[in-house]
N, C-alpha and C positions, 0 to 999 in steps of 0.2 A: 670674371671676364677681364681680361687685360686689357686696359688701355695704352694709348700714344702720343705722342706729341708729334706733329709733319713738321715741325720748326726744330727740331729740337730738345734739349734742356733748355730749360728760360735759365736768365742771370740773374742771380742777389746785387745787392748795393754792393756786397763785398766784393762779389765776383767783377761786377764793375769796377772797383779800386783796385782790385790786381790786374786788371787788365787794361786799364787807361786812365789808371793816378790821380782818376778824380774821385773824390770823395762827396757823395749825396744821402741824405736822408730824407724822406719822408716827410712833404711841410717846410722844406728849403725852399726859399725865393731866388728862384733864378731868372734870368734873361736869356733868351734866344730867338734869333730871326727877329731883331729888332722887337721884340715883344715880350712881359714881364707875364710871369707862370709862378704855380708851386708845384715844386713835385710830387707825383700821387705814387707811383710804380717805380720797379725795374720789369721789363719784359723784354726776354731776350738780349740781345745786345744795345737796347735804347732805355733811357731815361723817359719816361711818360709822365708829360707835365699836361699841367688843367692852366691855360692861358686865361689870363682875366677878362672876364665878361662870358665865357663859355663855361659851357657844362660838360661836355666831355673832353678825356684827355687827348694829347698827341704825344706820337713818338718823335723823341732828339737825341741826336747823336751825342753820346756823354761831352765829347772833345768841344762841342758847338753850344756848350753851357758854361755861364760863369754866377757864380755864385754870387746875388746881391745881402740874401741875410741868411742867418740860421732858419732852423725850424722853430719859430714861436707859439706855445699851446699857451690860452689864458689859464690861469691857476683857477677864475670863478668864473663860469659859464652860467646864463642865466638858469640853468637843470641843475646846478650844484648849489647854487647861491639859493635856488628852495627850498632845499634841502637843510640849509642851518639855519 
């Protein structure tokens, strides 16, 4: 059975930096609409950030993002630090 998409192809992060020279990853701290996020997605033409204090994400125009830090993972999560 073939599927479809009504939007489209959705966009990569990369397809996003060929296309509006921002560069994002996965777990970047950014700012937009006066409000601090991290980025969860790319879908479609929008960067889909998880704003602090909420549980699901929203869509942002890449260009209405500025980047406050990298993506930071802890090296020992309390699931790994069991573990040794």
């Amino acid at each position: 059975m073939a599927t479809f998409n009504l939007h489209g192809p959705g966009m990569s992060f990369k397809d996003i930096k060929n296309r509006f020279g921002a560069s994002f990853q996965r777990g970047d701290r950014v700012f937009c609409e006066g409000r601090l996020g991290t980025v969860a997605s790319a879908n479609h033409k929008h960067v889909r950030v998880r704003f602090d204090g909420k549980w699901i994400s929203a869509p942002c125009e890449p260009r209405d993002l500025q980047l406050v830090g990298p993506a930071v993972f802890p090296s020992t999560t309390p699931a790994t630090a069991a573990l040794q």
